[in-house]
N, C-alpha and C positions, 0 to 999 in steps of 0.2 A: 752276191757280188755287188759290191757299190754302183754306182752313177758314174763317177768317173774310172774307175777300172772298163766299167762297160764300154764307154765312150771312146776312151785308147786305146781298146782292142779295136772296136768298131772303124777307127781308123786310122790303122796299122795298111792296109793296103793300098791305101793313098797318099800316107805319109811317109811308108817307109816299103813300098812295094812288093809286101808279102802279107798277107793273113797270119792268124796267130798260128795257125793249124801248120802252115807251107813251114815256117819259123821252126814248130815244133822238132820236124820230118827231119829237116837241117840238122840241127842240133842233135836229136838221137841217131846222127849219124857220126858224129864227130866222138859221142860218147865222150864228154868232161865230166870230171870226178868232182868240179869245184864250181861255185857260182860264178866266181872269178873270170875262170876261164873261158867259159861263156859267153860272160861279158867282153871280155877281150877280144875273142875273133867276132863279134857280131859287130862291136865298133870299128874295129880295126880290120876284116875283110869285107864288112859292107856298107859300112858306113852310117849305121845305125845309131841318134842319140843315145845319149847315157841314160834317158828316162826308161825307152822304149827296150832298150836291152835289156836292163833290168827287170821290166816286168815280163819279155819274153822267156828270160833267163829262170827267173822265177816259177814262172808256170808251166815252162817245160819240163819241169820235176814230175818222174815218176811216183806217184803217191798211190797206186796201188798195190802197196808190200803188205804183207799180212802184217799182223801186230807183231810177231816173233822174229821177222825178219826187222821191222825198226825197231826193236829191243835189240837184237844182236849188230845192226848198224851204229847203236848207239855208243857202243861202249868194242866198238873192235876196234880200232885204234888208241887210242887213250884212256883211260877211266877203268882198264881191265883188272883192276883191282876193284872194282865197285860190283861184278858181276857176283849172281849167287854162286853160292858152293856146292855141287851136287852131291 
């Protein structure tokens, strides 16, 4: 992780009165399908810059899917003509 990513997070509790972690909690409660939307109610019900939402939005992404699960994220909506053929 960069310097300044470090830094933003580091002061997220001061600037925007929650930790990245508190941030997290929030958000997988709301369960949004899109980064967008995310972004949306973090500016718009707390008033959170556009910088700092974004990178909350950002890192709130679950990234622990196996690799077969983001293979098959990848291409279930769109692209399903790209998939193998069993």
């Amino acid at each position: 992780m960069d310097k300044t990513l470090q830094t933003m997070i580091g002061n997220m509790p001061e600037k925007i009165g929650k930790s990245l972690e508190e941030w997290k909690v929030i958000l997988k409660t709301k369960g949004f399908a899109k980064h967008g939307e995310a972004m949306k109610f973090l500016k718009g019900e707390h008033g959170v810059t556009h910088g700092f939402a974004n990178t909350i939005a950002a890192l709130s992404k679950d990234t622990r899917d196996s690799p077969d699960d983001m293979v098959s994220n990848q291409y279930r909506r769109f692209k399903t003509y790209l998939r193998q053929v069993d």
